[in-house]
C-alpha positions as CSV (number, residue, x, y, z in Angstrom):
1,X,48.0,-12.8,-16.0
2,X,46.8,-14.0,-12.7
3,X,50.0,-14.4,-11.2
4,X,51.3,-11.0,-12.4
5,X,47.8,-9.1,-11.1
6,X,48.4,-10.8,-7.3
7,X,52.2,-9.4,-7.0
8,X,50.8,-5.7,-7.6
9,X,49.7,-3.4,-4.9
10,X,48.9,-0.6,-7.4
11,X,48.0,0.1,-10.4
12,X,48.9,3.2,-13.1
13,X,45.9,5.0,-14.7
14,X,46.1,8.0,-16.4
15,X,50.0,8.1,-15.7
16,X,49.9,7.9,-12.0
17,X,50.0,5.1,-9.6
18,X,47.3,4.8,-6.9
19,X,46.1,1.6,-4.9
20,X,44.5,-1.5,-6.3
21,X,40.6,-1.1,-5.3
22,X,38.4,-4.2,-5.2
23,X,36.4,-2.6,-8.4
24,X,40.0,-2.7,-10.2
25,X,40.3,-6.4,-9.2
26,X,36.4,-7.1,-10.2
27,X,37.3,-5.7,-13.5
28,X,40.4,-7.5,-14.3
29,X,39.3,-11.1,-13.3
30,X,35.7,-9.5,-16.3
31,X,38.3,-9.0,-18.4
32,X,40.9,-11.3,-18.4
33,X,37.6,-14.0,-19.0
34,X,36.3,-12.2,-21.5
35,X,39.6,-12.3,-23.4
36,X,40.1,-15.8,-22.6
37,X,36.8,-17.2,-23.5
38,X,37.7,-15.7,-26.9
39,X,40.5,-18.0,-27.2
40,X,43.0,-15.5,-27.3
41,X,46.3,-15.6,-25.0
42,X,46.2,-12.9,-22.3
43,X,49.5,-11.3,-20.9
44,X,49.6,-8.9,-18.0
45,X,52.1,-6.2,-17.4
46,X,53.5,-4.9,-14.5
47,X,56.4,-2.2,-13.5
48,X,58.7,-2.0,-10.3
49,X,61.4,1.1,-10.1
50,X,64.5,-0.1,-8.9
51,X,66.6,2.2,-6.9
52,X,70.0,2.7,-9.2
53,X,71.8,2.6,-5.6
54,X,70.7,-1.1,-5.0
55,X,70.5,-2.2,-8.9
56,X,73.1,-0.4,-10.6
57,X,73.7,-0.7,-14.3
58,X,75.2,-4.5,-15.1
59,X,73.7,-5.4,-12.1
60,X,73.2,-9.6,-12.4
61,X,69.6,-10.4,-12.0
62,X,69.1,-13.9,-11.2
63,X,65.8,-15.5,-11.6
64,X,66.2,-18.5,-10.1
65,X,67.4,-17.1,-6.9
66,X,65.3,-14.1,-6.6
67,X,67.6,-11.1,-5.9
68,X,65.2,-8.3,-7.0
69,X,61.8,-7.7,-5.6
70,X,58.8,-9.2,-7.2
71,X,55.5,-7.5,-4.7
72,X,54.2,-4.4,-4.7
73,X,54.7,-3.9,-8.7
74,X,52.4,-1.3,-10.3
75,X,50.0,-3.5,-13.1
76,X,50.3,-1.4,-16.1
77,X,47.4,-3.8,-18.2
78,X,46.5,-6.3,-20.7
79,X,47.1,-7.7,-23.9
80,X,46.2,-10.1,-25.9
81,X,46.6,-11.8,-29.4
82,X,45.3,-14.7,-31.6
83,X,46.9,-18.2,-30.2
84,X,45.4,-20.9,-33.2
85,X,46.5,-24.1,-32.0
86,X,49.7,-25.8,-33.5
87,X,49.2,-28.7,-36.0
């Protein structure tokens, strides 16, 4: 989640974006712990509106060579769920 939280610049509460305070940061690192020491998997998620001019429909994202922006998403939250350990 760590590496999601750090490419955001903003945050959406209460449906609107505003800018990533150091109380919102405080809070995330409280919470993503908290879920953590629970021994649960945490998963952050974050949003970025492309421009359809730029990123049209069937346009080819490639990962591995990074043609989309990946700063100044908007961190949408948390989740998290049970991870028992494999046997």
């Amino acid at each position: 989640p760590e590496r999601i939280f750090e490419r955001c610049s903003s945050i959406l509460l209460h449906g609107q974006p505003r800018e990533i305070l150091e109380e919102d940061e405080r809070r995330f690192a409280e919470q993503c712990e908290r879920l953590a020491s629970n021994g649960e998997r945490v998963l952050a998620f974050a949003q970025l509106e492309l421009p359809a001019s730029e990123y049209p429909e069937g346009y080819k994202f490639d990962q591995h060579a990074l043609n989309f922006p990946v700063r100044n998403l908007c961190f949408l939250g948390l989740i998290s769920m049970m991870d028992p350990p494999r046997e």
